[in-house]
DSSP file (Angstrom, degrees, kcal/mol; ACC not computed):
  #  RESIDUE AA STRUCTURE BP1 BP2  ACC     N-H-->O    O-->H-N    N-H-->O    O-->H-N    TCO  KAPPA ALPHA  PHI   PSI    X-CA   Y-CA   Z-CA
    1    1 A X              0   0    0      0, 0.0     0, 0.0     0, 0.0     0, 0.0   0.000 360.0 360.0 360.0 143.4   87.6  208.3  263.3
    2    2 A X        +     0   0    0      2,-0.1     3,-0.1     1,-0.0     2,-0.1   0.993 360.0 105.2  74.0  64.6   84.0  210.1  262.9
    3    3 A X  S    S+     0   0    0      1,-0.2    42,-1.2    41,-0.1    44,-0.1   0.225  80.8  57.9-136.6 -83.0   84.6  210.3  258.8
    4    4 A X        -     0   0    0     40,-0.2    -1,-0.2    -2,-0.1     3,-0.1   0.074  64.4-160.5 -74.2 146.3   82.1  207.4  258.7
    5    5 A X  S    S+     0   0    0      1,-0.2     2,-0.2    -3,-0.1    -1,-0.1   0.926  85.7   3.7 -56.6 -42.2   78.3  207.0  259.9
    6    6 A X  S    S-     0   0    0      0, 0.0    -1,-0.2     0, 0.0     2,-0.1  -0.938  93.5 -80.2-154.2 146.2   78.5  203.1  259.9
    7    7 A X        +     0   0    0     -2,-0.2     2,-0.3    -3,-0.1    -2,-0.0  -0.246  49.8 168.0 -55.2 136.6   81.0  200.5  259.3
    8    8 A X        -     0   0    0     -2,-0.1     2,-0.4    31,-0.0    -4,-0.0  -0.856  41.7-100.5-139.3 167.0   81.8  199.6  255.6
    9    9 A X        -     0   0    0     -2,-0.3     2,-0.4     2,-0.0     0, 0.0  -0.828  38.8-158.9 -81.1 139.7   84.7  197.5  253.7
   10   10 A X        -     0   0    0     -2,-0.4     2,-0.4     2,-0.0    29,-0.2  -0.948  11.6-162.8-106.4 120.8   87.2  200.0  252.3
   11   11 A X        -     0   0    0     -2,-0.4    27,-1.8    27,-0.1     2,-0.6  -0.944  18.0-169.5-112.5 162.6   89.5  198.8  249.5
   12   12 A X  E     +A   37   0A   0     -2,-0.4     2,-0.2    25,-0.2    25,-0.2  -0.998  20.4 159.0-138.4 130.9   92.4  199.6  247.9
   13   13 A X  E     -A   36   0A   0     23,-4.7    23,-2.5    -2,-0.6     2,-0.1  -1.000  42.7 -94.6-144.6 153.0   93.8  198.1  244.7
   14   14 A X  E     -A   35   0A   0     -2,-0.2    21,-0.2    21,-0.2     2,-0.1  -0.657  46.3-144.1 -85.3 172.6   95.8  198.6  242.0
   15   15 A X        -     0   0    0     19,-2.9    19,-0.2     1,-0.4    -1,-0.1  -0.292   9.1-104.6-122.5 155.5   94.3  199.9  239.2
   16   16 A X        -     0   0    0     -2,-0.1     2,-0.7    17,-0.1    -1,-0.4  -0.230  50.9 -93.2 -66.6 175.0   94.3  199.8  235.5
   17   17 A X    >   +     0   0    0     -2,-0.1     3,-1.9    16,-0.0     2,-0.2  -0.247  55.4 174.3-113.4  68.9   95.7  202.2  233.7
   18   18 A X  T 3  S+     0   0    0     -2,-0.7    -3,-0.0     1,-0.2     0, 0.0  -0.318  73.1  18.1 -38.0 102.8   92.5  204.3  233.1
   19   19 A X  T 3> S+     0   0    0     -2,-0.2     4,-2.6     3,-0.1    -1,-0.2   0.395  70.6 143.7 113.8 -18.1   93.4  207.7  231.3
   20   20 A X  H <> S+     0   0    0     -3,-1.9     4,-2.4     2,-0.2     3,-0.3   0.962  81.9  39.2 -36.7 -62.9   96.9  206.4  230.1
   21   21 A X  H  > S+     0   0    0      1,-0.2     4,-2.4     2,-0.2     5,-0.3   0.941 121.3  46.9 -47.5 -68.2   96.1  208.8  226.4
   22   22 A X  H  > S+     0   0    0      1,-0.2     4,-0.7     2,-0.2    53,-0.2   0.667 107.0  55.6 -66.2 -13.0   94.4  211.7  228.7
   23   23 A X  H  <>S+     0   0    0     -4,-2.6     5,-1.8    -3,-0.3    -1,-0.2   0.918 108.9  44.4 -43.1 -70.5   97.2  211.8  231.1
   24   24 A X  H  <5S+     0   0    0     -4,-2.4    -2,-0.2    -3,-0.2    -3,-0.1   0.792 111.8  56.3 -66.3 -28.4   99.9  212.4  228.5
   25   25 A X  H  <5S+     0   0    0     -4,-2.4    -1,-0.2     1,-0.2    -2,-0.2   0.887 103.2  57.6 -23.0 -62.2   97.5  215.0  227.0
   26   26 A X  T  <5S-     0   0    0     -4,-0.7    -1,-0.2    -5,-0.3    -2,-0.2   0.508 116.5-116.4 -31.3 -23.5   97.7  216.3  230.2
   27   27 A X  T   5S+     0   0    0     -3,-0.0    -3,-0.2    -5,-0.0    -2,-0.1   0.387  74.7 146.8  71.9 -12.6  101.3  216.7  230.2
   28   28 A X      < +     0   0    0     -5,-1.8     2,-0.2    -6,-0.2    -5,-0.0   0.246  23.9 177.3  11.6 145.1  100.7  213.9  233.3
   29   29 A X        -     0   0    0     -3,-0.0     2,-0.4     0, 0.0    -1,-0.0  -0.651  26.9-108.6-162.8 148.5  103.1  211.6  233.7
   30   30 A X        -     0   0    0     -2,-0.2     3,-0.1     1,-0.1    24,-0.0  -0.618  17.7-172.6 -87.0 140.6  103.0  208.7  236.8
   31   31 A X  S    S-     0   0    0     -2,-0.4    24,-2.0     1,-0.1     2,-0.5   0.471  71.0 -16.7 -82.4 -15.3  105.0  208.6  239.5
   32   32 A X  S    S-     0   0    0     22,-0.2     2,-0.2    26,-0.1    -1,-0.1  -0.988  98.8 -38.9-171.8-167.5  103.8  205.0  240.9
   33   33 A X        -     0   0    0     -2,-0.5     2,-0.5    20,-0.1    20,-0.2  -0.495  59.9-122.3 -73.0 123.9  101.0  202.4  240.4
   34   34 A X        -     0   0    0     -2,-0.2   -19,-2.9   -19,-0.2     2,-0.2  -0.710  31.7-145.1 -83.7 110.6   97.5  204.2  240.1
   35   35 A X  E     -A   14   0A   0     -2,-0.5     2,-0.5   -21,-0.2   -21,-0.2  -0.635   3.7-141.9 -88.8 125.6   95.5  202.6  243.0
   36   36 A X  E     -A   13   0A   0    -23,-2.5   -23,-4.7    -2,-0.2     2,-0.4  -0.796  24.4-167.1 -61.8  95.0   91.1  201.7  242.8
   37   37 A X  E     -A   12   0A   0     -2,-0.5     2,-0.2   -25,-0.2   -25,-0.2  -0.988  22.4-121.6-129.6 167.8   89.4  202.5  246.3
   38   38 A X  S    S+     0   0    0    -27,-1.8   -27,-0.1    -2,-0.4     3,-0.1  -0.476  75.3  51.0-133.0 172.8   86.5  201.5  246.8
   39   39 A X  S >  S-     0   0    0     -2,-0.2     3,-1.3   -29,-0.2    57,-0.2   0.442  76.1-127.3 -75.7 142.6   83.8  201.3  247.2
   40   40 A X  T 3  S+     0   0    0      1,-0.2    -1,-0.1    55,-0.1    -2,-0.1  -0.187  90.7  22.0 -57.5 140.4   82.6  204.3  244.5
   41   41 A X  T 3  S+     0   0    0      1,-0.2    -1,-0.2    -3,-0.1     2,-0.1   0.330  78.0 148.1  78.5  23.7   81.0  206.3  245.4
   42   42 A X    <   -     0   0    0     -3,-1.3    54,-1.3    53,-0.0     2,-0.6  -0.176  27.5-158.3 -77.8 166.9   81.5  206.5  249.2
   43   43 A X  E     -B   95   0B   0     52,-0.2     2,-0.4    53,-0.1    52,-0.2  -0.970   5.9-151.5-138.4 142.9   81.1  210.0  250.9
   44   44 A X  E     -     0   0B   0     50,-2.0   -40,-0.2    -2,-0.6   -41,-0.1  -0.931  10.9-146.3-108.5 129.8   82.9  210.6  254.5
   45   45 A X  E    S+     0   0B   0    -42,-1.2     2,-0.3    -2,-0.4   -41,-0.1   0.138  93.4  39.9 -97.9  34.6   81.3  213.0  256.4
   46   46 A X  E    S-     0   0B   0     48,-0.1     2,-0.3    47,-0.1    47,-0.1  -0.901 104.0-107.1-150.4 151.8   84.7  214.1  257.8
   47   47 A X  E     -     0   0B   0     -2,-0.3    47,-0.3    45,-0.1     2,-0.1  -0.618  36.5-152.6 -87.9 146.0   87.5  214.1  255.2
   48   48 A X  E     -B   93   0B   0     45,-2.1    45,-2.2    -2,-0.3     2,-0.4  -0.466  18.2-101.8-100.3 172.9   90.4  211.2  255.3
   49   49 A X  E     -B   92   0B   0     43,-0.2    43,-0.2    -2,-0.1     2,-0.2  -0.813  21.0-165.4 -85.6 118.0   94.1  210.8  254.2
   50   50 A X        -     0   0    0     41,-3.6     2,-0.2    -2,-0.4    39,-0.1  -0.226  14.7-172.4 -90.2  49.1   94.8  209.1  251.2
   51   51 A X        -     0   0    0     -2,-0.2    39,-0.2    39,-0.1     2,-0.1  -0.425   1.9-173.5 -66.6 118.1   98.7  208.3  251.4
   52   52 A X  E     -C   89   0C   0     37,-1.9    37,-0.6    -2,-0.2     2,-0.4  -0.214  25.0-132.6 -96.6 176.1  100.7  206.7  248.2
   53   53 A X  E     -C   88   0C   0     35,-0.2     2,-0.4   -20,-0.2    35,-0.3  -0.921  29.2-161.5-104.4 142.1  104.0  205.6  248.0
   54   54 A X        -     0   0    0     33,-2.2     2,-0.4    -2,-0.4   -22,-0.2  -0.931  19.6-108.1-124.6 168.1  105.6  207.1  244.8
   55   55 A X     >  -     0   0    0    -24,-2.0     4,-2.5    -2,-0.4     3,-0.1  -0.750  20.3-140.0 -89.5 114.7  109.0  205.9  242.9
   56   56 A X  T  4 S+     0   0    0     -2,-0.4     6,-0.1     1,-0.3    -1,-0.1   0.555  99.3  44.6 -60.7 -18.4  112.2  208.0  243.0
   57   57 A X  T  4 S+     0   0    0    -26,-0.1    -1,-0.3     1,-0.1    -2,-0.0   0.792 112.1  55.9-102.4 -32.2  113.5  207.8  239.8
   58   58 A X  T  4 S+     0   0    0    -27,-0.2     2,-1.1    -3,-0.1    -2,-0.2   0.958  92.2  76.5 -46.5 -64.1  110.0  208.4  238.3
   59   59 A X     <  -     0   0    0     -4,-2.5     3,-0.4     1,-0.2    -1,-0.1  -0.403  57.9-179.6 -77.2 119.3  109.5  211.5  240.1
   60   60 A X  S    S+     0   0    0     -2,-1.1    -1,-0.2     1,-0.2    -2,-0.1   0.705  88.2  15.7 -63.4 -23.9  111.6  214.2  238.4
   61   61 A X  S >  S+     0   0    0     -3,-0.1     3,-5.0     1,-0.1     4,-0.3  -0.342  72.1 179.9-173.9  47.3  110.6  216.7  240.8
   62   62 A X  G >  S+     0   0    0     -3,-0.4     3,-3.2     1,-0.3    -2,-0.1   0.888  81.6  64.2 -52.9 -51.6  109.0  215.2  244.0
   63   63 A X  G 3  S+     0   0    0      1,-0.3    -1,-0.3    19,-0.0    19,-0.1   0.682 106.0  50.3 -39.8  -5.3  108.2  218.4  245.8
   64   64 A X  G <  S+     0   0    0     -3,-5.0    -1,-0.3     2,-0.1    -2,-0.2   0.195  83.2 121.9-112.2  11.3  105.6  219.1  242.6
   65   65 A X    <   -     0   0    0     -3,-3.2     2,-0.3    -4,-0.3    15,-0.1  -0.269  40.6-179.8 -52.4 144.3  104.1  215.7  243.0
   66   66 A X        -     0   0    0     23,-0.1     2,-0.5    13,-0.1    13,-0.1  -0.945  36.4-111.3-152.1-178.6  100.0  215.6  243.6
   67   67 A X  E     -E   78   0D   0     11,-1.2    11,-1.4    -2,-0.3     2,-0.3  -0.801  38.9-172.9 -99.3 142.4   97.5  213.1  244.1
   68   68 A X  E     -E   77   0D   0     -2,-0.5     9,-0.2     9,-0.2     2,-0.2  -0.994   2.3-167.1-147.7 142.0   95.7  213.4  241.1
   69   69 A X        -     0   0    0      7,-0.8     7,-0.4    -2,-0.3     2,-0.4  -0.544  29.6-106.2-127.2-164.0   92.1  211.0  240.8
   70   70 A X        -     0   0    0      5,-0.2     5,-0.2    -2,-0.2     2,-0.2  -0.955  34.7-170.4-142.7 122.3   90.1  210.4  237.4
   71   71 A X        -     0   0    0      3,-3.5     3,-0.2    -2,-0.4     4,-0.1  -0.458  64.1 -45.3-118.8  63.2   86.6  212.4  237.1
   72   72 A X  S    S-     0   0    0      1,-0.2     3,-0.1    -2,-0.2    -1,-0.1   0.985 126.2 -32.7  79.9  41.7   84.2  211.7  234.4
   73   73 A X  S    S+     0   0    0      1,-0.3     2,-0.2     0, 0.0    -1,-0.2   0.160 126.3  66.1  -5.9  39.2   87.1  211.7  231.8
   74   74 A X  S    S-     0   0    0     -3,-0.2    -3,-3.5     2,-0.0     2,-0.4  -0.817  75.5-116.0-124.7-174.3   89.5  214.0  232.8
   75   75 A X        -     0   0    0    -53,-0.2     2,-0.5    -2,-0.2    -5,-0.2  -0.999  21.3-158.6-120.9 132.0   92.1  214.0  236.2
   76   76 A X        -     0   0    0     -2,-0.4    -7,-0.8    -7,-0.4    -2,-0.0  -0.931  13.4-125.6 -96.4 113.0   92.1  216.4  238.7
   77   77 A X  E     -E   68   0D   0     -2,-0.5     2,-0.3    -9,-0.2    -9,-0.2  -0.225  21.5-153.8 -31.6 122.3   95.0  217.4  241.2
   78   78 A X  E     -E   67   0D   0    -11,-1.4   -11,-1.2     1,-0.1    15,-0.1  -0.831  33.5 -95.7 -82.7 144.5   94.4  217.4  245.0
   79   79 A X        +     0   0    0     -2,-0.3     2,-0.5    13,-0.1    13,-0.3  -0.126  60.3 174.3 -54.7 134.6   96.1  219.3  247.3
   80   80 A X        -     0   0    0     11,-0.1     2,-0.4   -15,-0.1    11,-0.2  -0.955  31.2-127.2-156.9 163.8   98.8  217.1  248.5
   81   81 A X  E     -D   90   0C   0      9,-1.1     9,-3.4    -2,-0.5     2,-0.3  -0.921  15.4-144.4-127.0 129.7  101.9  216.9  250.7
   82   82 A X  E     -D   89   0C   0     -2,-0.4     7,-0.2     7,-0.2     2,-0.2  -0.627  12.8-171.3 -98.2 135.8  105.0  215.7  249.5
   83   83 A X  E >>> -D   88   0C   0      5,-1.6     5,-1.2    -2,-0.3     4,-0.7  -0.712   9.3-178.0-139.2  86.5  107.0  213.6  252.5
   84   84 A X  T 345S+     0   0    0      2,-0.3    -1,-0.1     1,-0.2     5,-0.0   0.538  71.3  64.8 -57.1 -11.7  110.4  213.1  250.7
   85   85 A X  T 345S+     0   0    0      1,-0.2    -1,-0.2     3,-0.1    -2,-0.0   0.957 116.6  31.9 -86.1 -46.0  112.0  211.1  253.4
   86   86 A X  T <45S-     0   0    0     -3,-0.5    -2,-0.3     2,-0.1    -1,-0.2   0.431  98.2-122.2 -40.1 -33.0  109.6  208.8  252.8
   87   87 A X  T  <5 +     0   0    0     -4,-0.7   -33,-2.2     1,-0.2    -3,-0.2   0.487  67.4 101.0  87.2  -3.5  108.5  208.5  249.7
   88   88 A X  E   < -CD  53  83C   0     -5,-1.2    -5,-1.6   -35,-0.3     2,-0.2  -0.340  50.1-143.0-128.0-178.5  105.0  209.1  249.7
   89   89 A X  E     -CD  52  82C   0    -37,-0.6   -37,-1.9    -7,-0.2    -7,-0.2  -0.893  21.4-158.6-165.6 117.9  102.3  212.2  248.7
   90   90 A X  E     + D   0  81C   0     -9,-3.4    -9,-1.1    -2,-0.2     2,-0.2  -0.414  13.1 179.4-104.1 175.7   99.5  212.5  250.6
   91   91 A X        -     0   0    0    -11,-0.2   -41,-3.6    -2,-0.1     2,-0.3  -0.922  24.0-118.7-177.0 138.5   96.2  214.2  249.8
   92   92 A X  E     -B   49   0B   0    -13,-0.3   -43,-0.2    -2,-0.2     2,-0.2  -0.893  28.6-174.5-102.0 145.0   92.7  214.8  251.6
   93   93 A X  E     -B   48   0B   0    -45,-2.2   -45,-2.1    -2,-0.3     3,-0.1  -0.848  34.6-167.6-138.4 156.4   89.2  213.5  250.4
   94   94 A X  E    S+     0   0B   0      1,-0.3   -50,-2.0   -47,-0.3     2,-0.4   0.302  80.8  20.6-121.0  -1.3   85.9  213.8  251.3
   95   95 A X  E      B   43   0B   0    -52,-0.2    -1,-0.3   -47,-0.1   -52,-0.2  -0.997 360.0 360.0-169.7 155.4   84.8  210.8  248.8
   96   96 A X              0   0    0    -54,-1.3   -59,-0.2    -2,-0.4   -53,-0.1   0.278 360.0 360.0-108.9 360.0   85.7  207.8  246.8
């Protein structure tokens, strides 16, 4: 609540797999399906939760899991919280 000014559509989709080369460059590697929200280039003036689900046998090492997004052709890591019981890795944003 209060993160937007006025109502808008929010999506979430998966995604292509934008970055696949600069990932493994990266030393990268995914833990689940790389999710598109939308729409780009929205800005929150309060920050939200992004929460994924991630894959258990994929992650080697869930407590070092991050949310990691795709910037102008690299990825950067967000601070994120690992909820093992669950499954998921959360991460806060101020923008899509």
């Amino acid at each position: 609540p209060g993160a937007l000014e006025a109502d808008h559509d929010i999506s979430v989709a998966e995604a292509a797999e934008a970055g696949v080369r600069e990932r493994a460059a990266s030393g990268l590697a995914a833990a689940g399906a790389p999710r598109r929200f939308g729409p780009h280039g929205l800005n929150f003036t309060l920050p939200v939760t992004i929460t994924l689900p991630y894959d258990a046998p994929l992650a080697a090492a869930p407590r070092e899991l991050k949310i990691h997004y795709w910037n102008e052709g690299s990825w950067e890591a967000l601070e994120s919280t690992v909820d093992e019981a669950n499954r998921t890795v959360s991460a806060r944003v101020s923008h899509f």
